[in-house]
C-alpha atoms as one frame of an Amber mdcrd trajectory, in Angstrom:
protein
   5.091 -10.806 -47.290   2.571 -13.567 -48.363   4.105 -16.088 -46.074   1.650
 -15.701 -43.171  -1.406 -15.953 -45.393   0.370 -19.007 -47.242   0.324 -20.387
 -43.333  -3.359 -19.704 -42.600  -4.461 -20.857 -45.800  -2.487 -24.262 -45.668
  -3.757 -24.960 -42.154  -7.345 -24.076 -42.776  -6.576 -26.583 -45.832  -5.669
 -29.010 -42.987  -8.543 -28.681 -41.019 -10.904 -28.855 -43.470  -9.540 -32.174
 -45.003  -9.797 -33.592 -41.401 -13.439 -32.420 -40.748 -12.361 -29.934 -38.465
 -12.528 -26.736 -36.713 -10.448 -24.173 -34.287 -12.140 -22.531 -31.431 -10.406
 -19.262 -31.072  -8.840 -18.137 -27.638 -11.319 -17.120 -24.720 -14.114 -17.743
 -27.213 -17.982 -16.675 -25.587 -20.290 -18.169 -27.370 -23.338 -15.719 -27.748
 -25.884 -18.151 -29.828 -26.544 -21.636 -29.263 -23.903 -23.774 -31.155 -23.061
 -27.327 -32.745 -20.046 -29.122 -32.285 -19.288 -32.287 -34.501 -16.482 -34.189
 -36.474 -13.059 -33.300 -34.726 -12.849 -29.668 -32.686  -9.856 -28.033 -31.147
  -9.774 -25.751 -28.314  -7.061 -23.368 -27.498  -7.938 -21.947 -24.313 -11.670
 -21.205 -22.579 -14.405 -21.834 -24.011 -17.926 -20.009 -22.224 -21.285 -21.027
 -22.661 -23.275 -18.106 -21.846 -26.470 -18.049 -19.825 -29.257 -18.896 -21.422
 -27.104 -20.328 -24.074 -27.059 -23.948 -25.344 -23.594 -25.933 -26.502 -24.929
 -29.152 -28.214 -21.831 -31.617 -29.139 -22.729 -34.202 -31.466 -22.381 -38.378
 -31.244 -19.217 -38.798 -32.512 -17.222 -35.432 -32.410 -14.001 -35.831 -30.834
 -13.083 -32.201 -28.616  -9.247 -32.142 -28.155  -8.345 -29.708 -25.844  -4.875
 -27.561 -25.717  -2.978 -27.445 -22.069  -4.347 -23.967 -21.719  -7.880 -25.303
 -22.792 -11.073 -25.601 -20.752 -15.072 -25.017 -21.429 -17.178 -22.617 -18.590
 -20.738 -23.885 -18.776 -23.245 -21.134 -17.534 -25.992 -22.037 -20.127 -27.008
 -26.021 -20.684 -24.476 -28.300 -22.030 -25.851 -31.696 -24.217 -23.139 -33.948
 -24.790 -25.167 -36.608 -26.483 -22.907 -39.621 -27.461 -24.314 -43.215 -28.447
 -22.811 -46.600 -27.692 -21.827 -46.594 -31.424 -20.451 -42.746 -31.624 -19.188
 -41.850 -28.257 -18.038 -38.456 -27.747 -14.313 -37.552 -26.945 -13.366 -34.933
 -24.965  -8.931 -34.782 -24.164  -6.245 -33.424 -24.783  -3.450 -33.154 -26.913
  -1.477 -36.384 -27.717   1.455 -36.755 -25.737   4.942 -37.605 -26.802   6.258
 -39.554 -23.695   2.590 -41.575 -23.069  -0.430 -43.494 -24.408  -2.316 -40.503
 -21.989  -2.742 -37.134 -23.520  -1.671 -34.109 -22.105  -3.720 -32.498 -19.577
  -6.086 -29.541 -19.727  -8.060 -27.303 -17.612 -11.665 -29.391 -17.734 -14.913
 -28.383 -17.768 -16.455 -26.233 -14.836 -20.594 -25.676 -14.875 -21.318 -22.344
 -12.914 -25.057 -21.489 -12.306 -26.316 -23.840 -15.005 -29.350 -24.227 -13.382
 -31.319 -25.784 -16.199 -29.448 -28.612 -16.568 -27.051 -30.238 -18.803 -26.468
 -33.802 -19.818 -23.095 -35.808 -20.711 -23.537 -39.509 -21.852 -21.549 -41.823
 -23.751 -18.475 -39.641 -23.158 -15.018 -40.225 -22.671 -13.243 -37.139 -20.780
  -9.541 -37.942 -20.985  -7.007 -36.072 -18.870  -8.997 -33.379 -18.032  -7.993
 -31.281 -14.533 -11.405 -31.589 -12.879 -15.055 -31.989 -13.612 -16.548 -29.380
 -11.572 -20.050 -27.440 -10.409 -21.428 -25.026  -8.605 -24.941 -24.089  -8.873
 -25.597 -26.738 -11.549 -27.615 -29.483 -12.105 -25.450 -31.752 -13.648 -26.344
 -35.749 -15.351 -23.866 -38.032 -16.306 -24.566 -41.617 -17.854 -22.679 -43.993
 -19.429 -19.117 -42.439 -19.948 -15.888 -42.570 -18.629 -13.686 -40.151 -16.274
 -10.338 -40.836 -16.725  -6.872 -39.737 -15.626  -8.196 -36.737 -13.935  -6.173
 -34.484 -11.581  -8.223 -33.784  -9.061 -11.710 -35.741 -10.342 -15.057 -34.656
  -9.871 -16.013 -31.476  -7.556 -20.024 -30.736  -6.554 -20.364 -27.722  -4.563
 -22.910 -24.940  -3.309 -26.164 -26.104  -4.348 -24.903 -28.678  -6.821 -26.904
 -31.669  -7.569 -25.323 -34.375  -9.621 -26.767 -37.616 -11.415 -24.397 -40.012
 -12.260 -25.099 -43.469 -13.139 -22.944 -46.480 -15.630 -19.736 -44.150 -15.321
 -16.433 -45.515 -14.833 -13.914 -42.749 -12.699 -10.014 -43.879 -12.948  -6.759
 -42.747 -12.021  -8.137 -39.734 -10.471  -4.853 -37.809  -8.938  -6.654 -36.953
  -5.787  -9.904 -37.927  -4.834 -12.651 -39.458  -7.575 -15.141 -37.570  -6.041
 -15.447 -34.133  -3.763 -18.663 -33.364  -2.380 -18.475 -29.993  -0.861 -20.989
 -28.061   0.969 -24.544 -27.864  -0.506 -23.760 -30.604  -2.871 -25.958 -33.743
  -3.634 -24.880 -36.791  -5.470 -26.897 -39.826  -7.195 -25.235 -42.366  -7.881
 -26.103 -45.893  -9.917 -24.056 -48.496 -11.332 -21.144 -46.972 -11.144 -17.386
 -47.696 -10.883 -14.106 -45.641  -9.277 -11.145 -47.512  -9.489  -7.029 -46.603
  -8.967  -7.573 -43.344  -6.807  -4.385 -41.791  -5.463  -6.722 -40.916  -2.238
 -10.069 -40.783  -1.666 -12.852 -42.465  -3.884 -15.727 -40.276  -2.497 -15.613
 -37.406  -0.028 -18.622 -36.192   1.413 -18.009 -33.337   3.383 -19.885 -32.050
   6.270 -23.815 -30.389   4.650 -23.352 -32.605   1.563 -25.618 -36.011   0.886
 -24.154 -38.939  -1.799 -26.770 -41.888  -2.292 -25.278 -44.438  -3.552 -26.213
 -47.606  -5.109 -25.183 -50.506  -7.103 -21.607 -49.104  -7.287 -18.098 -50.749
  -6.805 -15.228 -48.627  -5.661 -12.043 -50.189  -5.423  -8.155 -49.764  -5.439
  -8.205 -45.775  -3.808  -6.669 -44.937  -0.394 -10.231 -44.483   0.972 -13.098
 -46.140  -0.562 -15.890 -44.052   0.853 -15.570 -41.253   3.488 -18.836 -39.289
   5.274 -18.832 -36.284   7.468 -22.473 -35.968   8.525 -25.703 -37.164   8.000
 -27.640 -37.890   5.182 -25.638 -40.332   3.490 -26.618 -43.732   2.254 -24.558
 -46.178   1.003 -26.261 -49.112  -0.229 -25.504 -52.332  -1.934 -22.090 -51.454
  -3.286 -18.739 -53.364  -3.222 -15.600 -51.908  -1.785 -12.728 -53.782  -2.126
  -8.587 -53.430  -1.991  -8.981 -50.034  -0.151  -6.801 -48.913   3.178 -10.022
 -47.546   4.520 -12.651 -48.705   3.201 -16.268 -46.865   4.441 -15.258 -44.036
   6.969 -18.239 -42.314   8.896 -17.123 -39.136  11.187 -19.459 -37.400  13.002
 -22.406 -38.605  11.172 -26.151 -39.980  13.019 -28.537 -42.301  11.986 -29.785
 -40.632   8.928 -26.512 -41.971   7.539 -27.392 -45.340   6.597 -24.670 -48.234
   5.118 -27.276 -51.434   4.286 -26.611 -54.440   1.888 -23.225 -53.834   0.877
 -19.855 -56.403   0.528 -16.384 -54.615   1.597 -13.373 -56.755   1.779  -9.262
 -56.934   1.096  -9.448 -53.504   3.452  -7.518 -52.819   6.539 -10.802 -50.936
   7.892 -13.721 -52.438   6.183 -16.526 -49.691   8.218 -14.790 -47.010  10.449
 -17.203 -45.053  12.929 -14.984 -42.577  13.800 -15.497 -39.727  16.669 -19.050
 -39.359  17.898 -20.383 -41.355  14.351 -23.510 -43.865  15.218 -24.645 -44.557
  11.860 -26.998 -47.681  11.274 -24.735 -50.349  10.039 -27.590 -52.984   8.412
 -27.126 -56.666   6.286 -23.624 -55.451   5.148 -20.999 -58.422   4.490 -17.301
 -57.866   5.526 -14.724 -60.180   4.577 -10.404 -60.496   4.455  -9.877 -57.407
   6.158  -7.663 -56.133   9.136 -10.896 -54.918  11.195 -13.808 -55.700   9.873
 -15.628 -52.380  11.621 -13.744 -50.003  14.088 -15.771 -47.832  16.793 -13.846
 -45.532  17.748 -14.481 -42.202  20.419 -18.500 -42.356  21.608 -19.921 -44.180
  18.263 -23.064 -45.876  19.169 -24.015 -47.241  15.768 -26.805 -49.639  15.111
 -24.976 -52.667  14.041 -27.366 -55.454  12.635 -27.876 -58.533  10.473 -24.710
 -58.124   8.833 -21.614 -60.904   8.521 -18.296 -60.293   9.974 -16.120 -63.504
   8.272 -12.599 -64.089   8.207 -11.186 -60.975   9.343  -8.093 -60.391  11.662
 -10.772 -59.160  14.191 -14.330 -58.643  13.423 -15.461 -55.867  15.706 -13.250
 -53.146  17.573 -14.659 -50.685  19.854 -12.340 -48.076  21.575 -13.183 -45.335
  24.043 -16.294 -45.366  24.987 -17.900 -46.803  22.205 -21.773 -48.271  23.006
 -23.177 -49.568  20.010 -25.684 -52.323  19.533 -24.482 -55.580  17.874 -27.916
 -57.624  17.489 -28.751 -60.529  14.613 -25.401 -60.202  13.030 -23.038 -63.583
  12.174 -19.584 -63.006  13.055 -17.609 -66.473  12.340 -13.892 -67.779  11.082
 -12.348 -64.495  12.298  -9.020 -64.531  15.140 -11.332 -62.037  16.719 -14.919
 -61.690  16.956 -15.605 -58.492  19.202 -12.747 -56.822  20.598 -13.768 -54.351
  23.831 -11.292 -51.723  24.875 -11.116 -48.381  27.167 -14.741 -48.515  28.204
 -16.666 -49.470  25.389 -19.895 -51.045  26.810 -21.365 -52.324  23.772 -24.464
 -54.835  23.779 -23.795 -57.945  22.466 -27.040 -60.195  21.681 -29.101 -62.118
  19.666 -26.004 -62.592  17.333 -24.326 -66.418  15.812 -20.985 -65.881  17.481
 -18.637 -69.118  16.641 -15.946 -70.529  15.082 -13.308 -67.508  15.918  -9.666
 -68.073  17.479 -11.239 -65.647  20.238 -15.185 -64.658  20.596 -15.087 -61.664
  22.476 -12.181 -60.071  24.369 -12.197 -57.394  26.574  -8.693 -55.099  27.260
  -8.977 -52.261  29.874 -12.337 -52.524  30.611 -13.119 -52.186  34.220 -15.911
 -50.782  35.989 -14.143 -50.160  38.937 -11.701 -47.787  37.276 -15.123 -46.371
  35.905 -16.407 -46.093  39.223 -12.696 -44.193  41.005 -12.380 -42.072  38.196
 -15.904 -40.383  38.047 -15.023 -39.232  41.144 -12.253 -37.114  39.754 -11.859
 -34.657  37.216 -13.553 -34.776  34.076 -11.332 -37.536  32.512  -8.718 -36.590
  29.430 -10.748 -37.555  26.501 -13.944 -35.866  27.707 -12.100 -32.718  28.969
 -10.527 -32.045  25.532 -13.868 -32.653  23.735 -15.396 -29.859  25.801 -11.804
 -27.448  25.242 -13.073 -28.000  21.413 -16.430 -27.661  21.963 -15.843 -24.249
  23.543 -13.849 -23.245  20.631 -16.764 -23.898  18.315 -16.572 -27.245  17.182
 -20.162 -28.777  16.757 -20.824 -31.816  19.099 -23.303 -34.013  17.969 -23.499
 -36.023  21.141 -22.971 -34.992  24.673 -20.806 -36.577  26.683 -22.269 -37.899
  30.335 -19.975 -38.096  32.826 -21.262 -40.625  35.033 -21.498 -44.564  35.551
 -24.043 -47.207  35.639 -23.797 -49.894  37.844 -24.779 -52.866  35.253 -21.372
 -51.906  33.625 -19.597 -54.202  35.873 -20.379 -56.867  33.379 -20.526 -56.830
  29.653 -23.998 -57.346  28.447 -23.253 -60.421  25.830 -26.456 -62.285  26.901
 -28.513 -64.398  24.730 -25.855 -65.361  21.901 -25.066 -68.475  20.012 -21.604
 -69.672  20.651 -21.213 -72.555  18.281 -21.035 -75.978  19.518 -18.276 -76.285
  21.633 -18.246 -73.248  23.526 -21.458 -73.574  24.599 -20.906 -77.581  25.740
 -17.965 -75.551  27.695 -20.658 -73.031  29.221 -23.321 -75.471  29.992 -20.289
 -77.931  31.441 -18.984 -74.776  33.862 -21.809 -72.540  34.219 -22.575 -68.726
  34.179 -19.627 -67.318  35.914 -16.522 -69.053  34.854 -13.276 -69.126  32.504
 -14.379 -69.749  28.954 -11.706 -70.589  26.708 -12.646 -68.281  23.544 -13.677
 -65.911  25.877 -11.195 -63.307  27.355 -12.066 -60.999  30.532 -11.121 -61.217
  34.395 -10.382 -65.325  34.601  -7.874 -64.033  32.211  -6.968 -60.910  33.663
  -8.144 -60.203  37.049  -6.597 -56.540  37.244  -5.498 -53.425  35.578  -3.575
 -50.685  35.229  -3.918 -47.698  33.610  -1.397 -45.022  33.047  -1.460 -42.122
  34.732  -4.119 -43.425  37.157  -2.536 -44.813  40.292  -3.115 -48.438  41.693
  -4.770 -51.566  40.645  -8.574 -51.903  38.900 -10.774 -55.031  38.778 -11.189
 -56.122  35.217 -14.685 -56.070  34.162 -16.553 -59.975  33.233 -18.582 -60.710
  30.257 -22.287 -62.110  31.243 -22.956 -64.752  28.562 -26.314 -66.306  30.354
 -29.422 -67.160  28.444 -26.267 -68.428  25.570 -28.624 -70.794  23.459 -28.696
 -74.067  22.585 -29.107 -73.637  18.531 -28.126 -70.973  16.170 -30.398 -67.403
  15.767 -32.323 -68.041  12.548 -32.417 -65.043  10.766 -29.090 -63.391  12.360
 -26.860 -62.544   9.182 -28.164 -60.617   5.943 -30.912 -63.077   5.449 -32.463
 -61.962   8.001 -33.023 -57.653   7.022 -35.376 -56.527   6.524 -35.958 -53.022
   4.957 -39.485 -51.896   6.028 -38.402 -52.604  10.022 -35.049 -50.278   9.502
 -36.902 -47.014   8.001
């Protein structure tokens, strides 16, 4: 009969020789409260509205599988580089990682609660909705599913390291804004940051590395600037966003898609360096983006546009790569004012031919454009609208007023303005085409390289941004 009290008795004998204390099951906390030395938590703790949970420097928070903390009220998790705070789970018998638990979730915490010099270990998800969260100097580790900031979330993060997220680092949902400074995500099953369409991330300073996708945007509003992404798949992915998304001053390499512009995305691509990677950027479906003063080195190819693509490649250095611009299914891009040299190929062009252009505006709405408008109709937002029509100066690909390094140019000054240049492949390569499901022969389109110059563009890589002119 006195064998359950014997029980309780020896384990609050336990905790108290340890320095700590049980939160019961589905605990509300109804006054502000302190949490210090070593806590356990059984299942969910709530922080009611109005409410304050302070945890002190030092306390260590280990979590059962079943629990979790609900922040409606203010959370200050207030660590030091000497006490950092713990928050995990329970130890685990088969690993040096502890067993997960549910995380922490802040839900209309509108006042806004602070995390730094934490260590959340294991935890399912970091996650808010109609919170103002800051996070500084901790670490987010081994998460399932990482960091979520929805509906009128704004989040401050800054000197955080996310790892081994199982999913994505970072979700960025609709209504959600992200800060970010000096931070790292590394050895991401997928994505390190997703910004979904109505969202905004700024981010600076940051390194991202080692995730399926480094960085991926649907939208505007983004910018991503001076940050490193490295040993990603994809590396910066832009879909559907304008020119309020902005990617300026940052080094991605080891990718096999350094920056992909990906259906109707023109972002403004600015003093970016792009290095050991598959493509260095990748146009793809009607993205016009503003490339400039940015440096395109020792990638497979440089520059791919496909389908249509138009964007502006001006003051940008694009060297030691197999391929420097690579042109494809009517992408008219403008090519000038850019250090072009030292590349197995310059600038190739493959299916590019006005004259196709020219026959097949005369027909149906082509494939590509008909299927836009099918989704269109069916409520897809278009951010651009597609013209279906022409222009005459398309017979030639505007790549005027470029510096070709020193022996291409000796090559163009030795055969003139309309001839076969060796790193240069278009109709003295190719004089025809054919393109499937479009009967006949087309004339392959030529690439007008007059007013090349005699001496390299000063100021046509990185060196040469400036911020002011870009706002």
């Amino acid at each position: 009969m006195k064998r359950p009290f014997a029980n309780a008795l020896l384990l609050l004998t336990i905790l108290i020789a340890i320095g700590s204390h049980a939160v019961a099951a589905d605990s509300f906390l109804d006054k502000d409260t302190e949490w210090s030395g070593a806590v356990n938590v059984t299942s969910n703790v709530v922080v009611g509205a109005e409410l304050k949970l302070t945890i002190k420097p030092g306390t260590k928070v280990v979590f059962s599988p079943e629990g979790s903390l609900t922040v409606n009220g203010v959370l200050m998790a207030q660590g030091n580089a000497q006490n950092p705070i713990t928050l995990t789970g329970l130890p685990s018998k088969d690993s040096t990682d502890p067993q997960p638990w549910g995380g922490i979730i802040f839900i209309d915490s509108h006042k806004g609660s602070f995390i730094s010099f934490a260590k959340i270990l294991g935890a399912d998800h970091l996650g808010m909705a109609n919170s103002k969260v800051e996070v500084e100097d901790s670490a987010i580790d081994k998460t399932a599913k990482g960091v979520h900031v929805a509906t009128a979330s704004a989040l401050a993060i800054s000197g955080t390291r996310i790892s081994r997220a199982g999913e994505n680092a970072m979700n960025i949902a609709t209504g959600g804004i992200v800060a970010m400074v000096g931070c790292t995500i590394e050895r991401v099953a997928k994505i390190g940051i997703d910004v979904q369409q109505k969202s905004a991330l700024r981010a600076i300073n940051s390194t991202i590395s080692e995730c399926e996708t480094g960085i991926a945007i649907i939208g505007d509003d983004s910018i991503i600037e001076s940050c490193q992404v490295k040993k990603c798949k994809g590396g910066i992915i832009v879909n559907q966003g304008g020119p309020r998304t902005v990617l300026a001053l940052n080094k991605i390499s080891e990718t096999q898609i350094g920056i992909y512009c990906m259906r109707f995305a023109s972002p403004r691509i600015y003093a970016n360096t792009v290095t050991r990677s598959e493509i260095g950027l990748r146009c793809f479906q009607r993205s016009d983006p503003e490339v400039e003063n940015n440096i395109f080195e020792e990638n497979k190819t440089a520059i791919l546009c496909v389908q249509m693509c138009n964007p502006g490649i001006v003051k940008n250095r694009i060297s030691k790569n197999e391929v420097g611009i690579h042109l494809t299914l009517s992408s008219y891009a403008k090519v000038e004012a850019n250090n072009i040299e030292g590349n197995k190929i310059d600038l190739e062009l493959e299916d590019m031919s006005a004259d196709w252009e020219r026959r097949a505006s005369q027909k149906p709405v082509r494939s590509e454009q008909a299927r836009n408008e099918g989704m269109t109709e069916r409520g897809r937002a278009t951010p651009q609208h597609i013209e279906d029509s022409f222009k005459e100066d398309g017979a030639t690909v505007n790549a005027r007023g470029n510096w070709w390094g020193e022996a291409t140019t000796a090559e163009m000054n030795k055969k003139g303005l309309d001839a076969d240049i060796s790193t240069i492949k278009d109709f003295f390569d190719l004089p025809k085409r054919t393109y499937e499901g479009w009967g006949g022969e087309y004339i392959q389109d030529k690439v007008d390289y007059s007013g090349f110059l005699a001496a390299p563009v000063v100021g046509a890589d990185v060196n040469g941004y400036r911020p002011e002119d870009k706002k």
